[in-house]
FIBATI-654779 format. One record per atom (N, C-alpha, C): residue in one letter; x, y, z. Coordinates in steps of 0.2 Angstrom, whole numbers, padded with zeros to 4 digits, always signed. Each point is the difference from the previous one (the first is absolute). Layout:
<nodes>
AXYZ/...
</nodes>
This chain:
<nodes>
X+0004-0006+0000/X-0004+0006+0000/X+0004+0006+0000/X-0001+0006-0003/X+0003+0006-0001/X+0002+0001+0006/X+0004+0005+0003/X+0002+0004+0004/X-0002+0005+0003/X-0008+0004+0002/X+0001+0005+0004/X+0005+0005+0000/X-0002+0007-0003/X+0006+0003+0001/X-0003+0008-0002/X+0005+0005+0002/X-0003+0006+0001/X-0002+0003-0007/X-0005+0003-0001/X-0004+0003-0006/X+0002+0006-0004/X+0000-0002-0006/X-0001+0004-0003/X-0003+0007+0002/X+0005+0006+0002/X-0003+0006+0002/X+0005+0007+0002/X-0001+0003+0003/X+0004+0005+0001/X+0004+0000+0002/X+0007+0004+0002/X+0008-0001-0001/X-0003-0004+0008/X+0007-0002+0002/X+0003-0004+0007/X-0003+0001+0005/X-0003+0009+0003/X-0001+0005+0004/X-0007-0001+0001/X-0004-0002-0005/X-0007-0001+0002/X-0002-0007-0003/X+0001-0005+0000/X-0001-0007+0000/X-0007-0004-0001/X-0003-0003-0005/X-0004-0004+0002/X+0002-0007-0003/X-0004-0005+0006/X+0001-0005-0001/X-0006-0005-0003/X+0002-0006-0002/X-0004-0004-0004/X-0005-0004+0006/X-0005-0002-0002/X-0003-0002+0004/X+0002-0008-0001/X+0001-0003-0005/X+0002-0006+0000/X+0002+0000-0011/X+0001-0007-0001/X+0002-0002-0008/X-0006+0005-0002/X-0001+0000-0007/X-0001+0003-0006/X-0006-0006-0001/X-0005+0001-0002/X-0005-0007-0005/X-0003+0002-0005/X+0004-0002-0005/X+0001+0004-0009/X-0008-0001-0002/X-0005-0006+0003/X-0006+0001-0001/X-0004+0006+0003/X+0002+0003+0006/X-0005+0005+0005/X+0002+0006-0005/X+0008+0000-0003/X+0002+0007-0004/X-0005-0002-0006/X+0002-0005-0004/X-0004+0000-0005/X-0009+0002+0001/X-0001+0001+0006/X-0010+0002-0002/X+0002+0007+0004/X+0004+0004+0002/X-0001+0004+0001/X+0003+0007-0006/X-0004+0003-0002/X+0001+0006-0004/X-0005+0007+0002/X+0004+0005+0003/X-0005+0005+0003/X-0001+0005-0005/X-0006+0005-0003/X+0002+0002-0005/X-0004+0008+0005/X+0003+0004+0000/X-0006+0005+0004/X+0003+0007-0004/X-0007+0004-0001/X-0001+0009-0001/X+0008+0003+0002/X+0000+0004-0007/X+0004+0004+0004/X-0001+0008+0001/X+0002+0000+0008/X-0003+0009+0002/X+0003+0003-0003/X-0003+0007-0002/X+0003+0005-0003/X+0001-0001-0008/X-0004-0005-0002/X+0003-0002-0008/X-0001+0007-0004/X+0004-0001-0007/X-0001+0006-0003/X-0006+0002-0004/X+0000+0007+0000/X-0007+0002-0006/X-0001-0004-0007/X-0004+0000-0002/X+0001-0001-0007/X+0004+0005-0005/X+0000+0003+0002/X+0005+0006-0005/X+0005+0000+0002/X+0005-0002+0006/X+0004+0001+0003/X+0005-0004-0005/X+0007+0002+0001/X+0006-0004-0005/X+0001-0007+0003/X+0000-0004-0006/X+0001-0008+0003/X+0005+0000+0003/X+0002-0004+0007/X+0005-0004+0002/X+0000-0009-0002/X+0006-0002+0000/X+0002-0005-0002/X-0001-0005+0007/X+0000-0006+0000/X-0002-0005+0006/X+0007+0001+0002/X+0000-0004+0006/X+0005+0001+0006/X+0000-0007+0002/X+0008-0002+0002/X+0000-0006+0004/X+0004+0003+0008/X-0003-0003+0005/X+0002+0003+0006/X+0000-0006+0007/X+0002-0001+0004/X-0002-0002+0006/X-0006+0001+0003/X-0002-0005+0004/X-0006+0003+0002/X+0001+0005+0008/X-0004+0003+0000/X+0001+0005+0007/X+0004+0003+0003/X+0001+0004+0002/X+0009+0004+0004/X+0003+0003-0005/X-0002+0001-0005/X+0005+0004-0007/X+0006-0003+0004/X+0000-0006-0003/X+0008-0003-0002/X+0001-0001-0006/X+0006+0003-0001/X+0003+0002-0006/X+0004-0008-0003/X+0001-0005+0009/X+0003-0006-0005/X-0004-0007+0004/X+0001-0005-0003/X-0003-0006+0003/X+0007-0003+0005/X-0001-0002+0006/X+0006+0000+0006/X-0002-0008+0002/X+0004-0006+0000/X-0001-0004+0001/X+0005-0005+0004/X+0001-0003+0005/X+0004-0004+0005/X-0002-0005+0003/X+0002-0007-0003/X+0000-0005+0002/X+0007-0004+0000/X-0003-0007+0003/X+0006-0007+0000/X+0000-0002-0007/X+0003-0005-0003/X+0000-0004-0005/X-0004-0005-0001/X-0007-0001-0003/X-0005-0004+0000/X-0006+0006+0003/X+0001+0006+0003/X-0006+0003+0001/X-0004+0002-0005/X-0007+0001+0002/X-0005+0002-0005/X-0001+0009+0002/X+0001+0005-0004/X-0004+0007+0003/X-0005+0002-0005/X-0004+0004+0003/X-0006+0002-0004/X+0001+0007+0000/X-0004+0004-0004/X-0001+0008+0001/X-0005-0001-0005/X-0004+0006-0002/X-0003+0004-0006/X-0001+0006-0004/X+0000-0002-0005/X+0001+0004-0005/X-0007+0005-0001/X+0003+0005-0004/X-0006+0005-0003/X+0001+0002-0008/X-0006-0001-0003/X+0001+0004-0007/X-0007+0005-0001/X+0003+0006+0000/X-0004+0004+0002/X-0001+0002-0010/X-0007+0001-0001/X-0002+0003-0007/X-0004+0004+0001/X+0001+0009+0000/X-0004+0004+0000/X-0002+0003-0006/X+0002-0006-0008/X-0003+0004-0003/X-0007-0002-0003/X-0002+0002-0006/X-0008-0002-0001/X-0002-0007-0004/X+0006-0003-0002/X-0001-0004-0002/X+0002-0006+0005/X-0001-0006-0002/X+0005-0008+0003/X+0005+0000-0002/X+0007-0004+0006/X+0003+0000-0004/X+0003-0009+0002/X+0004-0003-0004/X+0001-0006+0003/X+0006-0002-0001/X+0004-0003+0006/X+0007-0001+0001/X+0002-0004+0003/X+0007-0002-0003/X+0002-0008+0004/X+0005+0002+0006/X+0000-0004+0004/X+0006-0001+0006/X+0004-0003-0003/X+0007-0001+0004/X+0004-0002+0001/X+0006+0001+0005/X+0002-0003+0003/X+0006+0001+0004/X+0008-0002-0004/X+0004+0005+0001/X+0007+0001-0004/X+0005-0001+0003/X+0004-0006+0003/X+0005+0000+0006/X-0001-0003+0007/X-0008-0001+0000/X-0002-0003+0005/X-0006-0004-0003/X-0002-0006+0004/X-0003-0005-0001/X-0007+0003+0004/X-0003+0002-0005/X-0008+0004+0003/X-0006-0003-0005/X-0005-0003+0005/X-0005-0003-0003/X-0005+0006+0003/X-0006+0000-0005/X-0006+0006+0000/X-0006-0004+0000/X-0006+0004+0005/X-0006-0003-0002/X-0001+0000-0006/X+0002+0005-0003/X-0004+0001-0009/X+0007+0002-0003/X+0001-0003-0004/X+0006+0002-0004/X+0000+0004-0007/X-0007+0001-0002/X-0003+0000-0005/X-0006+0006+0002/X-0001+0008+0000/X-0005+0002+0005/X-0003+0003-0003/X-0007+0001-0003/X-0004+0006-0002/X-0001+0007+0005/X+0002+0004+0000/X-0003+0007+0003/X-0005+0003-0001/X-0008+0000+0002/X-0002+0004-0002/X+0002+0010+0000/X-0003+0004-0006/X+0001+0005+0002/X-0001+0005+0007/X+0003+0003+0003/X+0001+0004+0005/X-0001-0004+0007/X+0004-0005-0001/X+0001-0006+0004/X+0006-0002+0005/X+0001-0003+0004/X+0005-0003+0003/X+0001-0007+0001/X+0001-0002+0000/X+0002-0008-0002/X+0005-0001+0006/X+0000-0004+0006/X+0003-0005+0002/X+0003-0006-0001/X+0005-0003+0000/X+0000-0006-0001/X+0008-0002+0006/X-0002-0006+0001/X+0004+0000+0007/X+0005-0009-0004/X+0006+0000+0003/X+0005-0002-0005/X+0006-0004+0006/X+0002-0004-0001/X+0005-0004+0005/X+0008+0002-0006/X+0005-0003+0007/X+0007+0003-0001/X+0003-0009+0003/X+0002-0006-0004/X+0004-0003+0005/X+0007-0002-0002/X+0002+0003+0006/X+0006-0001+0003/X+0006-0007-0005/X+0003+0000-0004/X+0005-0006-0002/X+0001-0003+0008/X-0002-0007-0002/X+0004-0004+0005/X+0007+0001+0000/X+0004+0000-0006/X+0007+0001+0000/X+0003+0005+0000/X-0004+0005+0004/X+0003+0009-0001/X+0004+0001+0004/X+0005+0005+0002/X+0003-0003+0004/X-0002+0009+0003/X+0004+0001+0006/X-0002+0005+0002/X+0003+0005-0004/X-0004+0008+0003/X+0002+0006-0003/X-0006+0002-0004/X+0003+0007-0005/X-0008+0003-0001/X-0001-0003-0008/X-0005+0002-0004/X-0001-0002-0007/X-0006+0004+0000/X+0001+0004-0009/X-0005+0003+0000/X-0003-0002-0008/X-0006+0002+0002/X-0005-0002-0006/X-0006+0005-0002/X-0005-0002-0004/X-0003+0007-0002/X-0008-0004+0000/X-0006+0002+0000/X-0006-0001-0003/X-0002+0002-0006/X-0001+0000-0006/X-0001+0002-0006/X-0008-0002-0002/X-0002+0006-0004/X-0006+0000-0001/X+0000+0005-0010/X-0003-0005-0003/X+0000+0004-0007/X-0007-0002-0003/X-0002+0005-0005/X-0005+0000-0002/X+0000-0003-0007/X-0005-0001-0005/X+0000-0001-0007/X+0004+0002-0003/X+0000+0009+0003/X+0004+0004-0008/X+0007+0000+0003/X+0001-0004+0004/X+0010-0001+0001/X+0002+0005+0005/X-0005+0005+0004/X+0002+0004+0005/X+0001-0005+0006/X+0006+0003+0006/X+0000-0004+0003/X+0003+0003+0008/X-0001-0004+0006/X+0000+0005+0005/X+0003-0005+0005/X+0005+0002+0006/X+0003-0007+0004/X-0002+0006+0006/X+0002-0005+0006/X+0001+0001+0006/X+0005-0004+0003/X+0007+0003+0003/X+0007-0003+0002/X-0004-0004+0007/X+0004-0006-0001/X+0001-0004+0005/X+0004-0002+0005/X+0000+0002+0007/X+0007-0002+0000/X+0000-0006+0007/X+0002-0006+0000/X+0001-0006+0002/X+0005-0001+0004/X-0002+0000+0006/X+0007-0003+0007/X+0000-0007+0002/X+0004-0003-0001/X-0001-0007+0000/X+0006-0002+0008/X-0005-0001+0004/X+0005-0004+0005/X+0003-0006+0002/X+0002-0002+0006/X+0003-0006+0002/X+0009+0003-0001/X+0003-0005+0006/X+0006+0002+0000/X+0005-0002-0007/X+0006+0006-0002/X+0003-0002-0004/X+0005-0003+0000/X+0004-0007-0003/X+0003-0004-0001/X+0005-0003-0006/X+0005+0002+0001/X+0003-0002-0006/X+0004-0004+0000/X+0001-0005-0006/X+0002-0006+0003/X-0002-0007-0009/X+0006-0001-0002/X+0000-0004-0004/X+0004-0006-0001/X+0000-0004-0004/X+0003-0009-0001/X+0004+0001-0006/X+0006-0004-0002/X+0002-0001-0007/X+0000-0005-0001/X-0002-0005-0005/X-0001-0008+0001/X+0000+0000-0009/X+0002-0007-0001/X+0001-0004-0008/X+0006+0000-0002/X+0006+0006+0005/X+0006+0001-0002/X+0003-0006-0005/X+0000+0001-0006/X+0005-0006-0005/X+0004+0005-0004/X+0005-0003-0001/X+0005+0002-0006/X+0000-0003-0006/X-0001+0003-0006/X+0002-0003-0008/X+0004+0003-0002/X+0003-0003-0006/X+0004+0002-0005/X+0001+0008-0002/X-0007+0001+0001/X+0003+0009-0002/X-0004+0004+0005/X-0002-0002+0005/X-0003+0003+0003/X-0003-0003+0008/X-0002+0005+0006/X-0003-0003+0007/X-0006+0002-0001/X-0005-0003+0004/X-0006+0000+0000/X-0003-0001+0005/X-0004+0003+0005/X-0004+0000+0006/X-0006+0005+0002/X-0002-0002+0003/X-0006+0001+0003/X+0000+0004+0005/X-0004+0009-0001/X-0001+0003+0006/X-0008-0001+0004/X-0001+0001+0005/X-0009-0002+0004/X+0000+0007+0005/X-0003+0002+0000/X-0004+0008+0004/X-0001-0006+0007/X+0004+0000+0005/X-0006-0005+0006/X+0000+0007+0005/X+0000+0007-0002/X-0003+0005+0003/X-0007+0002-0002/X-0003+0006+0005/X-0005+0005-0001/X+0001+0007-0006/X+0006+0000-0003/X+0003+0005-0002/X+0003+0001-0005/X-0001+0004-0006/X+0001-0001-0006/X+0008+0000+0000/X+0005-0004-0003/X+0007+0001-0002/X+0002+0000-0006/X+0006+0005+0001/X+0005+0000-0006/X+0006-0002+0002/X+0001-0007-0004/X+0005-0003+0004/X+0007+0002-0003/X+0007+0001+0002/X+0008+0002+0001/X+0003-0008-0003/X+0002-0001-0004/X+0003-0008-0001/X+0006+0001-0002/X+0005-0002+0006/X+0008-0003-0001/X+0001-0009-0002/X+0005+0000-0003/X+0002-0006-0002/X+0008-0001-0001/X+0001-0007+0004/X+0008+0001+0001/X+0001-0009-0001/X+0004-0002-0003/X+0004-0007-0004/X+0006-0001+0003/X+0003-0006+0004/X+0005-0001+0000/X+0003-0007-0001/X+0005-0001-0003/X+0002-0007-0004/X+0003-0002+0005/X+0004-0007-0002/X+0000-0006+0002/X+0005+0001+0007/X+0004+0007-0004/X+0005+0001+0005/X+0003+0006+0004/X-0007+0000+0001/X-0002+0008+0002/X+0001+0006-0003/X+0003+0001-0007/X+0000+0005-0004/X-0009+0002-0004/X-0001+0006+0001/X-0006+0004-0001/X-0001+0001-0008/X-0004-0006+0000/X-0002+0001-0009/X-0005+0005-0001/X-0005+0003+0004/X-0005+0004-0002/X-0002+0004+0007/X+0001+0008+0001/X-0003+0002+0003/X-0002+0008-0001/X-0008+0000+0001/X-0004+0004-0002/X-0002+0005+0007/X+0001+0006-0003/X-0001+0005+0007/X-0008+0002-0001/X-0004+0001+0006/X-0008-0002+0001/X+0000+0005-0002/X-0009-0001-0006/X-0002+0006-0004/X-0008-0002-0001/X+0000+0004+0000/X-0008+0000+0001/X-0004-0002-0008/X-0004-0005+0000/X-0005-0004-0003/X-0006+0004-0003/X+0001-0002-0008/X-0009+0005-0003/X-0006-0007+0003/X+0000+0002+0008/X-0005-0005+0001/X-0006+0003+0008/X-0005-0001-0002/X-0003+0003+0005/X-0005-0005+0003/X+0002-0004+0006/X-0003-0006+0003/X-0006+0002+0006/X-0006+0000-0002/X-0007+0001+0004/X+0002-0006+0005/X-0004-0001+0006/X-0003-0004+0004/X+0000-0007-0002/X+0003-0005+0002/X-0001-0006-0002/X+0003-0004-0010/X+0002+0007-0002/X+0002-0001-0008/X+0007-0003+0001/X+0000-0005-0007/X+0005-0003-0001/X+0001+0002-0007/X+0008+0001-0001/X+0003-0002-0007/X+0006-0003+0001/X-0001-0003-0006/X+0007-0004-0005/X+0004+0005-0001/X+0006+0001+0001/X+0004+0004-0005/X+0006-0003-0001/X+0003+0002-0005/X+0006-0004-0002/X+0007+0006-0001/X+0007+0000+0003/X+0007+0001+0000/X+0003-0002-0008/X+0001+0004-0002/X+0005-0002-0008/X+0006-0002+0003/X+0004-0003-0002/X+0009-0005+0006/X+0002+0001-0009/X+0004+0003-0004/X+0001-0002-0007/X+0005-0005+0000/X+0006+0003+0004/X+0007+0000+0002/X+0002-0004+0006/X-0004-0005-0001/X+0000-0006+0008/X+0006-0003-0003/X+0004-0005+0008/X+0007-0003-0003/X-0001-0007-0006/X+0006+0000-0001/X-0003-0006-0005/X+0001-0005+0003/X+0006-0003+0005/X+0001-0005+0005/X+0001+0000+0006/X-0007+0004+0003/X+0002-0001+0008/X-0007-0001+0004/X+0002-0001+0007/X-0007-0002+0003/X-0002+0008+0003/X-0004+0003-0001/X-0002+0007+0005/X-0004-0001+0005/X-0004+0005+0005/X-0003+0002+0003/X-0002+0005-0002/X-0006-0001-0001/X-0005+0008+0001/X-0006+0002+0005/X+0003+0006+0003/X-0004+0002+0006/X-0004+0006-0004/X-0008+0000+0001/X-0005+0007-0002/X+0000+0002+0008/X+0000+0006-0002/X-0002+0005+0007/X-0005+0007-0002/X-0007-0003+0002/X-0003+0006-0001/X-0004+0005+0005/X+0000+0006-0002/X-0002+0004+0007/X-0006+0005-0001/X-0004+0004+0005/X-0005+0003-0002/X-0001+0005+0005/X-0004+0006-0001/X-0001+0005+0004/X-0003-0004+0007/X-0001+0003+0007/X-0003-0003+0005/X+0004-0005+0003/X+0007-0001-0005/X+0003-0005+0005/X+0001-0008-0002/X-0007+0000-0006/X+0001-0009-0004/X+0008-0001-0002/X+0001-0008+0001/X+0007-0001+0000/X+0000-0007-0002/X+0002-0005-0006/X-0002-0006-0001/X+0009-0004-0005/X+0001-0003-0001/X+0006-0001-0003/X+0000-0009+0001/X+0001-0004-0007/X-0001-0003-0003/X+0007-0003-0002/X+0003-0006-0001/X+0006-0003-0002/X-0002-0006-0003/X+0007-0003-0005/X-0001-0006-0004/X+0007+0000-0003/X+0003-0008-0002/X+0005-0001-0003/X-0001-0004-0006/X+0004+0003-0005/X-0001-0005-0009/X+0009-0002-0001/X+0001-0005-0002/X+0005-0003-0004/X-0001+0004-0006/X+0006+0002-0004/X+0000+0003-0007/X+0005-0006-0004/X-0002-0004-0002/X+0005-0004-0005/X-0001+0000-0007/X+0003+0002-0005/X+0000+0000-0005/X+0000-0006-0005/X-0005-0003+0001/X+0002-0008-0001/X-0001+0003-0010/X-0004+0002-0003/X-0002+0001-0008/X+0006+0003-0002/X+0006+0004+0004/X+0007+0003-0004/X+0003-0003-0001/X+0000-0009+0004/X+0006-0002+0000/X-0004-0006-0003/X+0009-0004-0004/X+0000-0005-0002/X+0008-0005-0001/X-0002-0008-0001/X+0005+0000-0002/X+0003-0002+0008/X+0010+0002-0001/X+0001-0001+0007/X+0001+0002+0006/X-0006+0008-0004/X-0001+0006+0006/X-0007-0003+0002/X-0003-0005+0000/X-0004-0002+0002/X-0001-0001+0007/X+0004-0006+0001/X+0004-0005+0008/X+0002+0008+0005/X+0001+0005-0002/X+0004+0005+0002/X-0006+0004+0004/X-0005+0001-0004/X-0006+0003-0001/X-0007-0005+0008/X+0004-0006+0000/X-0006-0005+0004/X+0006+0000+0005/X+0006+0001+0001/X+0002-0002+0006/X-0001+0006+0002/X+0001+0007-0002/X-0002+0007+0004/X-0008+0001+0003/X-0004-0006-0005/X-0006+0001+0002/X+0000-0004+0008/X+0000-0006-0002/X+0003-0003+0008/X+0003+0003+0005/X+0004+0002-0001/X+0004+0007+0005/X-0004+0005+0002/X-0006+0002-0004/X-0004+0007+0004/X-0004-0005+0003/X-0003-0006-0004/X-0004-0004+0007/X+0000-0002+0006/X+0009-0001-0001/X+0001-0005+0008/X+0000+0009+0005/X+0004+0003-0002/X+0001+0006+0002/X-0008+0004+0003/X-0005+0001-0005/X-0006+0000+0004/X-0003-0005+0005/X+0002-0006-0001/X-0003-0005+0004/X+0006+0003+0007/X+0005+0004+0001/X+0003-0002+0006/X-0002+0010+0003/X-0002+0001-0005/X-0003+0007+0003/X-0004+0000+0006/X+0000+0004+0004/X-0005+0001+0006/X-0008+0000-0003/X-0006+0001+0003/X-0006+0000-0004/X-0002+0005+0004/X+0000+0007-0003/X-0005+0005+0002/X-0008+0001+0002/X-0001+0001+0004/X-0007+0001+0002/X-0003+0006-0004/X-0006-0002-0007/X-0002+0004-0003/X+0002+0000-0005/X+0006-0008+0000/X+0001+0002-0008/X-0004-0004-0005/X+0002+0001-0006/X-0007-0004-0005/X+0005-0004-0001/X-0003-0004-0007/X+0003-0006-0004/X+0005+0002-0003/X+0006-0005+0001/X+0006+0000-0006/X-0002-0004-0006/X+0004+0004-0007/X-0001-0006-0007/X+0004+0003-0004/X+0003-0002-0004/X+0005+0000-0006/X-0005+0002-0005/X+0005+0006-0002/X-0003+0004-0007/X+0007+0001-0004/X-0003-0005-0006/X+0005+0000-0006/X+0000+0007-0004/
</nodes>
């Protein structure tokens, strides 16, 4: 079931709360359409409909919950002129569903329609903002800014997992297991058989921007890996708030398809060599799988 959570309404300072979830059937039967005072004369110069919050001349829609909350508020389309006029909703950046999405106005009318706001289960904290949008047949069009405080404590905090090395390239996997959107930093440092540093890469920040619980694949280009040695490769990646995650794995580099003939036996005795060699290695905690890449 939704979440209870404070309503759509006036800034922080004067607060109203929800009485409980939203029930998209009670919205869907209810549409208030009432007089409006003061309308214009008939001779009077036409005004154009208006989209507005309901009550308080608020100028924006104000909304604060958890992640899974339901908020509600209401809308107005005010038509002071003499004709009808008819307009669809929509919500642009937020996830907003309407009693009426679709609205006829009578002339010199105001129109209610009252609309829910829910909350992404995956949002992470902080603000987001959004708009109401309301347009007519001939393409005229009229928003009201949204703006979205989404709570719960903030966390950041991610995994690197799949770590393998190929022939021309490492590939692994980053995981969000934070509240908090990140943009992860990734270092990468190689060292051979015999402690000399075949590859080290000074942390740089990623075209990657990881929401709540998101996963990607990405892959490292290696062009210039050894041609006969056994490496280690450790990922070290890092994030605003303090995420910190780092990842290891070892590959055998044998050139078995360069060689032939009686550089063959030469070629399988080195390979045996980086085998026993790994096999007499210590085994790190959190390191991944070793394998031979030709």
């Amino acid at each position: 079931m939704p979440t209870a959570a404070r309503a759509l309404g006036p800034p922080p300072r004067t607060p109203r709360r929800l009485a409980g979830p939203a029930r998209p059937a009670v919205l869907a039967a209810f549409l208030a359409l009432t007089s409006l005072t003061g309308a214009p004369r008939a001779d009077a110069r036409p005004v154009g409909w208006s989209l507005a919050p309901l009550g308080g001349g608020r100028p924006v829609f104000y909304a604060e919950g958890t992640p899974g909350a339901v908020l509600r508020d209401t809308l107005s389309v005010t038509n002071p002129g003499r004709t009808p006029v008819t307009v669809r909703l929509r919500g642009t950046g937020v996830p907003a569903v309407f009693a009426h999405d679709g609205l006829r106005v009578p002339a010199r009318t105001r129109a209610q329609v009252p609309f829910t706001v829910t909350v992404p289960r995956d949002a992470g904290p902080g603000d987001r903002t959004g708009a109401i949008e309301a347009r007519d047949a001939r393409g005229r069009r009229a928003t009201v800014p949204v703006r979205l405080r989404v709570g719960g404590p903030a966390l950041a905090a991610l995994t690197v997992e799949h770590l393998a090395v190929h022939a021309d390239r490492i590939t692994y996997d980053l995981v969000n297991r934070g509240t908090t959107v990140l943009v992860p930093r990734l270092a990468v440092r190689a060292d051979g058989l015999f402690g000399r540093r075949v590859l080290d890469r000074a942390p740089r920040t990623l075209p990657v921007r990881l929401p709540p619980g998101a996963r990607r694949t990405l892959r490292e280009p290696w062009p210039g890996r050894p041609v006969l040695d056994e490496v280690r490769v450790r990922l070290t990646v890092t994030a605003a708030g303090g995420a910190r995650a780092t990842a290891a794995t070892s590959a055998a580099y044998v050139p078995w398809g360069a060689v032939g003939g009686g550089a063959a036996p030469v070629a399988a005795g080195a390979a045996v060599l980086l085998r026993w060699r790994h096999a007499r290695r210590p085994r790190r905690a959190g390191a991944g799988p070793a394998g031979a890449v030709s």
